[in-house]
N, C-alpha and C positions, 0 to 999 in steps of 0.2 A: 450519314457519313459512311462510307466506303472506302478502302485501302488503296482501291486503284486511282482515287481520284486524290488522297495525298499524297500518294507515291508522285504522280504527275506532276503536283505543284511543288514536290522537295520537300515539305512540311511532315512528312510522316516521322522520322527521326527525332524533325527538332521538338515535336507534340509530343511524345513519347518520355524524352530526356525531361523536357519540362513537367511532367505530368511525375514521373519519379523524384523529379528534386522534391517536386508541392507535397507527395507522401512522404518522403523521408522529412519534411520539416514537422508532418503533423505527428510526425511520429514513430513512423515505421521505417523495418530495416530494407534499406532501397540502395545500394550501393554502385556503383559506375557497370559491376561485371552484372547484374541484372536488367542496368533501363539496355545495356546492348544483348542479352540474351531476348529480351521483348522484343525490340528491333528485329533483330533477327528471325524470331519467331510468328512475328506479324508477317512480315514480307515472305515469309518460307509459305507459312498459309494459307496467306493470299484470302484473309477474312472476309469475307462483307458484309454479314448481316450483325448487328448492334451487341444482341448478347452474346455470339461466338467471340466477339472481339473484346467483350467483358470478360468472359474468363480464362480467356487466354493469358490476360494483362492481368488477373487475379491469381492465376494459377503460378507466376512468378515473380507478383510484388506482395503476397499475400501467406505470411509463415506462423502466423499465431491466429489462431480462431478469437481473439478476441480486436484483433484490428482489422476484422471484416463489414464490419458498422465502418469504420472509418474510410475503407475503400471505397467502398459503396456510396458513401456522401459525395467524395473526391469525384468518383468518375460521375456522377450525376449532374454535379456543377464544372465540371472541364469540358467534357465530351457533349455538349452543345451545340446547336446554331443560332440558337434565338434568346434574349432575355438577357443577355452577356449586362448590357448597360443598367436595364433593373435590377439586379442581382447587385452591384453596386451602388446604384441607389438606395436602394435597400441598405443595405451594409450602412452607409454614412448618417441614412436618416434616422432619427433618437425612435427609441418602441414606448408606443403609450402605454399599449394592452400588451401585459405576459400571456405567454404561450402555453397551454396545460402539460405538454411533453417534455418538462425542463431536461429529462436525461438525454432524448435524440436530441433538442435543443443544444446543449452545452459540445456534444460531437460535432455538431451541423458548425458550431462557431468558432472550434478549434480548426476543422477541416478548412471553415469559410479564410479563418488567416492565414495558415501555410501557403492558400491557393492565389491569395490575392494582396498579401501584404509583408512583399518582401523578397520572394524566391523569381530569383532570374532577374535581369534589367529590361527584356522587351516590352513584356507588358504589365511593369506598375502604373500604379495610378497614384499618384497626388494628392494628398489630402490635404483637405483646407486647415489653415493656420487658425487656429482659434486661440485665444489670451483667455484665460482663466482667473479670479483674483480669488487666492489658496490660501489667505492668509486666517481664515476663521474654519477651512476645511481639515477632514483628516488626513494625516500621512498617509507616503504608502504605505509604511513598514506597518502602520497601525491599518489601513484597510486589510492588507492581507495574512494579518493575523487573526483576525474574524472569518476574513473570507470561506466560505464552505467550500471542502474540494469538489464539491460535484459541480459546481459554479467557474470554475476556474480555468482558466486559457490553457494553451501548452506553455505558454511563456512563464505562465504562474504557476504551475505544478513543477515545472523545471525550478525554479525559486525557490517554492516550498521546499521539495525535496533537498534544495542547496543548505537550507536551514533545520532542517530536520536532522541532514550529520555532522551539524554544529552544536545541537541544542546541548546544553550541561544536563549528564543522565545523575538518575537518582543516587544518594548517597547512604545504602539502608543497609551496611555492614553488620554483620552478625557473629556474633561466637560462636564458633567450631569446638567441635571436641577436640582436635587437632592443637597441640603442643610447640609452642615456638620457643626459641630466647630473650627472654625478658625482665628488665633490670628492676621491673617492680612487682614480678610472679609473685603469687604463694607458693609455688610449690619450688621448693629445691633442685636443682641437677646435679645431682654426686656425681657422675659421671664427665660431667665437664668441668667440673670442680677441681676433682680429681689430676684431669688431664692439663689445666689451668696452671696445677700443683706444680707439675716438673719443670715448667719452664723459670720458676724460683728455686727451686731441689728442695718443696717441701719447707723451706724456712717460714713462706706465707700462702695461704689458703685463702682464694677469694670466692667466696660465696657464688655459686652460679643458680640462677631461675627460672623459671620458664610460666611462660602465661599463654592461653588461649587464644588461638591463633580467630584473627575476624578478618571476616570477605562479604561480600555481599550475594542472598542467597542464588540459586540458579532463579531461571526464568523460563515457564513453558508457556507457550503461545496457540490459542486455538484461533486461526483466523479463517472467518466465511467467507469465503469466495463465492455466494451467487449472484446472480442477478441484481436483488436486490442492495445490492455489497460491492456490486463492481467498481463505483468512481470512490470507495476508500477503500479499497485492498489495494492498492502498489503506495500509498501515502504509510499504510498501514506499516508495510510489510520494508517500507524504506526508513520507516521506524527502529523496527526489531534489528533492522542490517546494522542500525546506526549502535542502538543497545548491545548487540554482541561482539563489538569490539571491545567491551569492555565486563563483561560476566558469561558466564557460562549460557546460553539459550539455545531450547529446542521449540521449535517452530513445525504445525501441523497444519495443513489445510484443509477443511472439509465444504463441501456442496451435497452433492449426491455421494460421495465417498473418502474415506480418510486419507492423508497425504501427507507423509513424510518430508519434508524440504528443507531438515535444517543444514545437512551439508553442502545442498546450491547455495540457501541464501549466508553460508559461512563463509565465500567469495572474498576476497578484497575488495576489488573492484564492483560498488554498488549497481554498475547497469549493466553489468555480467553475472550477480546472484540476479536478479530481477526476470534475467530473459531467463534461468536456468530455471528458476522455478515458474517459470510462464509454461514451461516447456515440460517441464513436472507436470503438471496440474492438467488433467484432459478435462474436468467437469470446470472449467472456470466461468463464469458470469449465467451457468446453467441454474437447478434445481435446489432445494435445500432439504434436507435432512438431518437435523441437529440431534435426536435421540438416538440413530442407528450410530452416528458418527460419534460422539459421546459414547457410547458400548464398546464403538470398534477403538476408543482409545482406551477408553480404561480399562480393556480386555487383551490387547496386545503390548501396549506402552507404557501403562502405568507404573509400571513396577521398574523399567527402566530407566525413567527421566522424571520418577520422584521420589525416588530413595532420599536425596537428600533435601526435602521438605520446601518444594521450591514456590515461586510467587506464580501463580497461573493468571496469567490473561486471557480473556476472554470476549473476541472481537466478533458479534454477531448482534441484527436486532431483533433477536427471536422468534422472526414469523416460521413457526412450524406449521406446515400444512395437517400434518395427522397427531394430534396430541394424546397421549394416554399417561399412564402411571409411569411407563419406562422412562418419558425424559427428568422427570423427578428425581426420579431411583439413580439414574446416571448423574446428574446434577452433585447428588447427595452421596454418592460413591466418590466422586473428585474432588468435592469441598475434604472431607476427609485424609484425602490426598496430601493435600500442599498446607501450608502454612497459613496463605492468606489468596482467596477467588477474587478477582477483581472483573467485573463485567465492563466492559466496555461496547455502548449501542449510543449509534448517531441519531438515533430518534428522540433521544434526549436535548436533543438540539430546538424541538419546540416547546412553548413554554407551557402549552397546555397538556403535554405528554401524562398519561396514563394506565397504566398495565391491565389493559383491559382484555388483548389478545390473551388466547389461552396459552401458547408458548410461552408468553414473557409472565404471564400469571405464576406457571408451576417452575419456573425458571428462579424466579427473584426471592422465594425464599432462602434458598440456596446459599447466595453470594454475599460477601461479606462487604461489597462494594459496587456501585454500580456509579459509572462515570460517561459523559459524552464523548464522543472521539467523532469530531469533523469539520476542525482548524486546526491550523501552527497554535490555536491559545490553547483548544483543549488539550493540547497532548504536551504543553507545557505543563497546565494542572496536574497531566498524570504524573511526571516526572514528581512535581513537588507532593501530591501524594503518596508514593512513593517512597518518598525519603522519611515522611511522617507516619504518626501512627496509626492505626489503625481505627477507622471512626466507619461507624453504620450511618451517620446523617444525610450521608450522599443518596440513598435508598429514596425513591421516589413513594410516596404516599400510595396506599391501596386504594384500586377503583371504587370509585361511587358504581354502587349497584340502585 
C-alpha cells in the first residue's frame, strides 16, 4: 500500500476516518480533530513505505502506552490486501482448539469487533440468523457475572464496569471516638442541656446525651499494575471509584514504583478518574516489585492514610521475581497498620491453587484475608465480606511439599 496510490483512488481519507472510528470503538481516545490531523499528516508526508506510515498513524491515535497492543492489532487487520474474506471466515466459524495466548487473544477479539462489527455502514457484513432454544441455558446476567475479565469483549467490560457503580458497597460501620447527639447516649451533655434550659426559663430541664458517632472505616488500596495484572486493574480500580463515593479511600498503584492516585481517581466522572490515573502511572502493564513498593508505602504513607486504622486492600497475585526476608518484614509492618489486610489475587480463580510461589508463600501469613477478585461475583463476595466479620477460612491451605 502506498499514499500515492490512495490518494489517486480518493480512498485515502475515507480509510483513514474509518480506521479511527474501528480505534475509538475498541477503545481508544480517536476523536474527529485527530482522524483529520492523520489526514493531513499523511498526505503532508507523502509516506510510502508501511512502517513510516504505521507510526505516523500511531504517533496521533496512540496517547497511553497501554493501548499500543491494541493499535497494533487494528492496523494489522485494516491495512491489508489479502485474507480480508478469511479473516471473517474465521470470525463466524465456532473454535474447537483454544489458543495458548489467551491475553493477546482476548485484545486480538476486542480489536477483531470494533473492526468488523458494527463501525461505519460500508463495509459490514451480515451475519447469519441462527435460533437458539435458551430455555434450559444460562442468563446473560448470570454468564457475565462468572465471566473472567480477562475473557471479556469491550462490550462486556463496558457492562461490567456499568454494574460495578451500581453494586450495594459494604455496610461495616464503626464506633468513633467522636461524640454526637443522641437520645439514648450514656453520657450526659450539660451543655446542651443547659442551653435546652432557657428556651423554657429554667421551669423544665431536658436531659441532653450524646453517643459515639459511627461511620464506616477508611479504605486503603494497593493495586498491581503489571503485566501480569493488566486485564483486572481498570475493573479493579472502577471498583475503588465506585467505593469512594461513599467512604473515605486512598488508592496506591505499584509495578516497578509507588503511585499515588487517589485524587485522579477522586474524579466524578468514572472515565475521567480512569484516563487520569492511566496517565499517572508510567510503569503500567510493565514489571513488579512488591517488597521495594511495600517499603516505599510504609515508609512514606503510612502514617498518613492510616492514622485512622483503616481496611487495606490488597490487589496483587504475588509473583515477586526477587524474594527475601524484606517482603515479610513489609507484609508484617502493614498488617500492624490497619484494622483488617484483605488480600485480593485472581489466581484464586483456579481450583487447584496453591501457594507454592515464594512471593505468595511469605506473603499469606500476613493477611487476615485472602479472597478472588476476577468477576462481577467475586467482587460481590468482597462487598459482603465486608460488611461481615472477620474470618481466616478464606486462607487457602499450605502447599504440599
Amino acid at each position: 500500500m502506498t499514499t500515492a496510490t490512495a490518494a489517486a483512488d480518493g480512498r485515502l481519507a475515507e480509510n483513514i476516518a474509518w480506521f479511527g472510528r474501528a480505534l475509538r470503538a475498541a477503545g481508544l481516545k480517536v476523536g474527529p480533530g485527530r482522524i483529520l490531523d492523520a489526514v493531513a499528516a499523511v498526505e503532508m508526508a507523502g509516506v510510502g513505505a508501511r512502517e513510516d506510515f504505521y507510526w505516523t498513524l500511531h504517533a496521533l491515535f496512540v496517547s497511553r502506552h497501554e493501548d499500543s497492543v491494541v493499535f497494533d492489532q487494528a492496523f494489522r487487520l485494516f491495512w491489508r490486501r489479502r485474507a480480508h474474506q478469511e479473516r471473517l471466515i474465521a470470525m463466524l466459524s465456532p473454535v474447537a482448539v483454544p489458543r495458548p495466548d489467551q491475553k493477546r487473544e482476548s485484545v486480538l477479539r476486542r480489536v477483531e469487533e470494533a473492526l468488523f462489527a458494527g463501525v461505519g455502514t460500508e463495509r459490514q457484513v451480515e451475519k447469519p440468523r441462527v435460533e437458539v432454544e435458551a430455555r434450559l441455558s444460562a442468563s446473560v446476567e448470570d454468564v457475565l457475572r462468572t465471566k473472567d475479565f480477562a475473557q471479556m469483549s469491550a462490550a462486556e467490560l463496558s457492562e461490567a464496569r456499568r454494574r460495578i457503580a451500581h453494586l450495594r458497597m459494604p455496610d461495616d460501620r464503626a464506633r468513633t471516638r467522636r461524640l454526637i447527639p443522641d437520645p439514648k447516649g450514656r453520657r450526659l451533655d450539660l451543655r446542651a442541656s443547659l442551653r435546652a434550659a432557657v428556651a423554657t426559663g429554667g421551669d423544665l430541664v431536658l436531659l441532653k446525651r450524646r453517643g459515639p458517632k459511627e461511620k464506616p472505616p477508611p479504605v486503603v488500596a494497593l493495586v498491581d499494575i503489571s503485566g501480569s495484572m493488566a486485564d483486572y486493574s481498570r475493573p479493579i480500580l472502577s471498583f475503588l471509584h465506585a467505593l469512594g463515593g461513599r467512604r473515605k479511600v486512598s488508592v496506591f498503584l505499584f509495578g516497578t514504583r509507588l503511585t499515588n492516585v487517589t485524587r485522579q481517581l477522586a474524579r466524578r466522572d468514572p472515565d475521567a478518574a480512569l484516563a487520569a490515573v492511566s496517565a499517572s502511572a508510567r510503569d503500567w502493564a510493565g514489571g513488579t516489585r512488591i517488597a521495594a513498593s511495600l517499603r516505599a508505602f510504609n515508609v512514606e504513607w503510612s502514617r498518613r492514610v492510616t492514622a485512622q486504622n483503616p481496611v487495606v486492600l490488597l490487589f496483587t497475585d504475588g509473583l515477586e521475581r526477587e524474594v527475601d526476608d524484606t517482603l515479610s518484614g513489609e507484609m508484617a509492618r502493614l498488617k500492624r497498620s490497619c484494622r483488617r489486610l484483605v488480600w485480593l489475587n485472581p489466581l484464586l480463580r483456579y481450583e487447584g491453587f496453591e501457594p507454592k510461589a515464594q512471593g505468595v508463600a511469605a506473603m499469606l501469613p500476613q493477611v487476615d484475608e485472602m479472597r478472588p477478585v476476577h468477576d462481577l461475583k467475586s467482587l460481590e463476595s468482597l462487598v459482603a465480606a465486608l460488611s461481615g466479620p472477620l474470618s481466616r477460612r478464606s486462607l487457602p491451605p499450605p502447599a504440599r511439599r
